[in-house]
N, C-alpha and C positions, 0 to 999 in steps of 0.2 A: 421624492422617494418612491410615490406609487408608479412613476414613471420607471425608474430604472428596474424595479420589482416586474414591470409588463413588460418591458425588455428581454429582461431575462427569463422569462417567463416564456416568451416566443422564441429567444434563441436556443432556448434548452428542452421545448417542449420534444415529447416522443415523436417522432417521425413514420409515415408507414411508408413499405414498402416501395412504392408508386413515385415518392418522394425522393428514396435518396439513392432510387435505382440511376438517373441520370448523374449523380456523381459517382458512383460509382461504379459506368460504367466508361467512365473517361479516365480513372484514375487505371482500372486495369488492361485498358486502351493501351498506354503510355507505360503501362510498368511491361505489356505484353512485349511492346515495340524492344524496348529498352533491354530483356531479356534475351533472346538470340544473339543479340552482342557479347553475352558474357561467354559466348564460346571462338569469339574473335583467337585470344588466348590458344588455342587449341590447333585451330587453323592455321594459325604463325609457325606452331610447331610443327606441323604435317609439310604446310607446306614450304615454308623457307629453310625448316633447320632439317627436314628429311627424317624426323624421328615422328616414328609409328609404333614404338615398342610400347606394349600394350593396352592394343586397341584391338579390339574385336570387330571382325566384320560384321559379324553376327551382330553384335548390339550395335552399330552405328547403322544397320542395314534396319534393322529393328525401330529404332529412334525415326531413321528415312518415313521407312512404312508407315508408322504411327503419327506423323505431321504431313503427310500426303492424307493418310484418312480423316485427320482433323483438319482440313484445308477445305477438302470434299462438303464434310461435314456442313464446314461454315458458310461456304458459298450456296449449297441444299438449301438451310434454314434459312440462307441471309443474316448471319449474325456478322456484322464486319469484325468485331472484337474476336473473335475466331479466326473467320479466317484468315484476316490482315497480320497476324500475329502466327500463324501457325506457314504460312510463305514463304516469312522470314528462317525458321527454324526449318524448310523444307531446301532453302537455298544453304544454309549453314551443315546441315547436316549431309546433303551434295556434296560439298565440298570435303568435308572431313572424311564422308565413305571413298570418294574420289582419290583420294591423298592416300586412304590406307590401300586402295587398290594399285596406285602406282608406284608407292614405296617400297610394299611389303613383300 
């Protein structure tokens, strides 16, 4: 019994910072990755079905800007979790300002 009590005991003890920074910084790694895909959707529509009805250039030019500066950013710091993820969303958002520029 005293065994399982120090078991758990270590598997539930409080954690600092330092500790549970490399899991999570793999978990938002993969969810970063994973996230620029959800605008695959979007892109289908620009570009296979020719519908751009409303889309703003303004905010897709915007969204462009703001993951070109986060890109920037992460390769400055060296954080790859930045900028590996922010590429992605500079390449997706290319393509959808792209689409509404040749549709529209």
């Amino acid at each position: 019994m005293t065994a399982v009590r120090t078991m758990i005991a270590h598997t539930f003890k409080p954690r600092t910072a330092a500790e549970i920074m490399p899991y999570l910084e793999r978990v938002l790694f993969a969810v970063g990755i994973i996230n620029p895909f959800t605008a695959v959707p979007q892109v289908y529509q620009i570009w296979w079905l020719q519908a751009v009805g409303g889309l703003s250039l303004i905010t897709v030019g915007a969204a462009l800007l703001m993951s070109v500066l986060w890109t920037a950013y992460g390769l400055i710091t060296r954080q790859t979790v930045v900028w590996a993820t922010s590429v992605l969303w500079v390449a997706m958002n290319t393509a959808i300002a792209a689409g509404v520029v040749a549709f529209s």
